[in-house]
VMD Tcl script that draws the C-alpha trace (Angstrom):
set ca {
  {-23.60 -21.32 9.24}
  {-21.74 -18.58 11.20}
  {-19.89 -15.68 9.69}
  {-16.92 -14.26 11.40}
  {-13.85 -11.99 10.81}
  {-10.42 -12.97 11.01}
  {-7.25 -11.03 10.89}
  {-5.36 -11.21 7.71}
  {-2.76 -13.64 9.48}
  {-5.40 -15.85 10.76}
  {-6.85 -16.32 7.42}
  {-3.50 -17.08 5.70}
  {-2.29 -19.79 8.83}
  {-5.94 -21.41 8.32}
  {-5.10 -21.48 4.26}
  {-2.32 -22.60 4.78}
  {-2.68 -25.57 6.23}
  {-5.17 -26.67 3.34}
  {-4.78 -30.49 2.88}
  {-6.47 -30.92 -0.40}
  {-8.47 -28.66 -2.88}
  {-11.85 -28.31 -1.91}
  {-10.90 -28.66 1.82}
  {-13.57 -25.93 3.66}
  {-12.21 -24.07 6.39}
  {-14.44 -25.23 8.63}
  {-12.37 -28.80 8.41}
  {-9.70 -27.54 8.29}
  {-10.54 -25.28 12.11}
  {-11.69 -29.06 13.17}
  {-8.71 -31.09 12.43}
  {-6.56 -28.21 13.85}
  {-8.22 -28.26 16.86}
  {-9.30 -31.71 16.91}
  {-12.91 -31.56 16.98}
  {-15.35 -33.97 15.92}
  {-16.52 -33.98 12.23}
  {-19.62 -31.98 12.00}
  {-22.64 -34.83 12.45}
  {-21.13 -35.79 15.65}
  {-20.17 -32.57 17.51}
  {-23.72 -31.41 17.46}
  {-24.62 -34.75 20.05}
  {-23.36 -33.70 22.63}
  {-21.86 -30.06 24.36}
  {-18.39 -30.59 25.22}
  {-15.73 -28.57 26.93}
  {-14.82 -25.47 24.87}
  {-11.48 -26.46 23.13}
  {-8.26 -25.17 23.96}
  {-6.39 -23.74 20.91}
  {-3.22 -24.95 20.06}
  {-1.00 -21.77 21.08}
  {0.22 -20.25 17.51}
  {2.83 -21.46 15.47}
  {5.97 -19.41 15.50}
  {7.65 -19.58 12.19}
  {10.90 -20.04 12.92}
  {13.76 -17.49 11.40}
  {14.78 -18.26 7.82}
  {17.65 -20.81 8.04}
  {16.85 -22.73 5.61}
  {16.91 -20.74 2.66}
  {20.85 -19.26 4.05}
  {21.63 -23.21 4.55}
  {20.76 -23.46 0.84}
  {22.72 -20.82 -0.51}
  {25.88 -21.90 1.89}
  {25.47 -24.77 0.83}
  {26.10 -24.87 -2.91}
  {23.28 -27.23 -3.67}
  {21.87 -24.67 -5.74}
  {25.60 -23.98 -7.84}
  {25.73 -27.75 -8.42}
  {22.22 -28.03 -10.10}
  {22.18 -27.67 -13.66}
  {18.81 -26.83 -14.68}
  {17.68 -23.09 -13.47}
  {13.97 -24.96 -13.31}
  {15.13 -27.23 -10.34}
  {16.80 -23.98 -8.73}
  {14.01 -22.20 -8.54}
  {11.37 -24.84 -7.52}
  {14.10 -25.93 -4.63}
  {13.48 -22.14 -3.88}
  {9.99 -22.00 -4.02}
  {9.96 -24.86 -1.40}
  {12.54 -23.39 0.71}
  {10.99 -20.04 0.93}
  {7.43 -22.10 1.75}
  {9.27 -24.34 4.30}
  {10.84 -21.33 6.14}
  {7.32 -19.08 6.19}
  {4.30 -21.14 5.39}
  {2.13 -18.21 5.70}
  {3.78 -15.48 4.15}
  {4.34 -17.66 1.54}
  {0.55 -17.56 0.37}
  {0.85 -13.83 -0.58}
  {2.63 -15.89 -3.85}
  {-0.92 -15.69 -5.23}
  {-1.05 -12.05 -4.95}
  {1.90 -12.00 -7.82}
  {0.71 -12.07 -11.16}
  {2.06 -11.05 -14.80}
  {-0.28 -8.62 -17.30}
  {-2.25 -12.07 -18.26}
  {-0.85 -14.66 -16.74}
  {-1.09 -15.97 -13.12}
  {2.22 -17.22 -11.66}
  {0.80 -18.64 -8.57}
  {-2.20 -20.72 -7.59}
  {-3.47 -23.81 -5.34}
  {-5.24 -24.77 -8.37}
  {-2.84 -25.73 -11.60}
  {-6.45 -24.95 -13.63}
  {-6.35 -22.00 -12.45}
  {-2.77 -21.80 -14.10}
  {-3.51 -23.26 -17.21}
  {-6.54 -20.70 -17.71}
  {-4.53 -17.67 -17.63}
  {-2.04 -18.65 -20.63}
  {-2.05 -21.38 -23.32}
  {1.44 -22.93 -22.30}
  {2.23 -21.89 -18.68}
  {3.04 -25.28 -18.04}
  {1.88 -25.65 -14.52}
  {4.08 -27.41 -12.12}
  {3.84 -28.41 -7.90}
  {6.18 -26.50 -5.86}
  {7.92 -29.34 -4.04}
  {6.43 -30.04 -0.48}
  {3.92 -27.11 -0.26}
  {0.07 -27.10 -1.73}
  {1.12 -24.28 -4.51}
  {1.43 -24.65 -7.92}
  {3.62 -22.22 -10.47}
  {4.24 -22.09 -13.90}
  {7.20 -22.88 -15.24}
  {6.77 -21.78 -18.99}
  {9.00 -18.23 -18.44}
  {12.98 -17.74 -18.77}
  {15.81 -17.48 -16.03}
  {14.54 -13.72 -15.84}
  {11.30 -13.98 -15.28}
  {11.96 -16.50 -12.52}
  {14.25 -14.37 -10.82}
  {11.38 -11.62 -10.92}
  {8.49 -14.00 -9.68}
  {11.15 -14.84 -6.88}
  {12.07 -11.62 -6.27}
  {8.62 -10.24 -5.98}
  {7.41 -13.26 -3.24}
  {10.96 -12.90 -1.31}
  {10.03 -9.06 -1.01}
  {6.43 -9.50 0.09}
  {7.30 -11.94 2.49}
  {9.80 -9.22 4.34}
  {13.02 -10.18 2.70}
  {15.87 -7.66 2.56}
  {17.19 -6.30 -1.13}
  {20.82 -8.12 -0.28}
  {19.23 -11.39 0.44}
  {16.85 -11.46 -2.61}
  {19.73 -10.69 -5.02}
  {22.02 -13.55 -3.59}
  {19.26 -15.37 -4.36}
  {18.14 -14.52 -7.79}
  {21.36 -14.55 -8.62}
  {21.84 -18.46 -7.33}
  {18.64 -19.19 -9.90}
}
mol new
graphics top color blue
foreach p $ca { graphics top sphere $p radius 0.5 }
foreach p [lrange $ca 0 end-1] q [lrange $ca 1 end] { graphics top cylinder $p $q radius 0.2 }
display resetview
């Protein structure tokens, strides 16, 4: 096995596109670029693969469509507004969206791939999937600390101040 260095991007676009916990980055570099599973590429020397070119994450529409379009206002439960945030914000920037793991409370961890991971750092963080994305969050925290958890991610991921208070304020 090879060691390499990859730019921080890199790193979070492979992690990103995890499939499954316990998924190595080597499969996931395969199935990207649509190589062989490991017993069979060694048989035989190929052409060198041509990367995909990169993925350009588009500009974030869909979190404005969800705040023009009152979806949010209508539900009831500040839970559901916040986890149809979570997945909006991961929908819109995949990538940036992994820094979520970097945001973490004096003992607890908000974030994580793993809801273990979630459950070890508290005794009732009630761990939850974020709808359509491989993260997992707690959910045992008020309306405030929600907002602040959101606030935090929206503001690592490059979001202005007026943005991020529309939407705290929506949760």
């Amino acid at each position: 096995m090879k060691t390499i260095e990859l730019d921080d991007d890199l790193y979070f676009y492979i992690a990103s596109q995890t499939r499954h916990i316990g998924e190595s980055a080597s499969d996931i570099l395969r199935r990207l670029l649509e190589q062989p599973a490991q017993g069979a590429a060694s048989a035989a020397v190929a052409e060198p693969a041509v990367a995909a070119p990169p993925r350009v994450v588009a500009a974030p529409q869909g979190l404005q469509a969800l705040l023009d379009s009152g979806e949010l206002q209508q539900e009831e439960k500040s839970i559901n507004r916040f986890m149809q945030v979570l997945s909006t914000l991961y929908r819109d920037d995949p990538v940036g969206f992994t820094q979520a793991t970097e945001i973490k409370g004096r003992k607890r961890v908000y974030f994580s791939r793993d809801p273990e991971a979630l459950r070890a750092s508290g005794s009732t963080t009630k761990p939850k999937p974020v709808p359509e994305t491989p993260f997992w969050v707690i959910t045992n925290t008020n309306t405030s600390r929600k907002q602040n958890m959101v606030a935090q991610l929206m503001s690592s991921m490059g979001y202005g101040d007026e943005v991020i208070a529309q939407v705290c304020g929506a949760i």
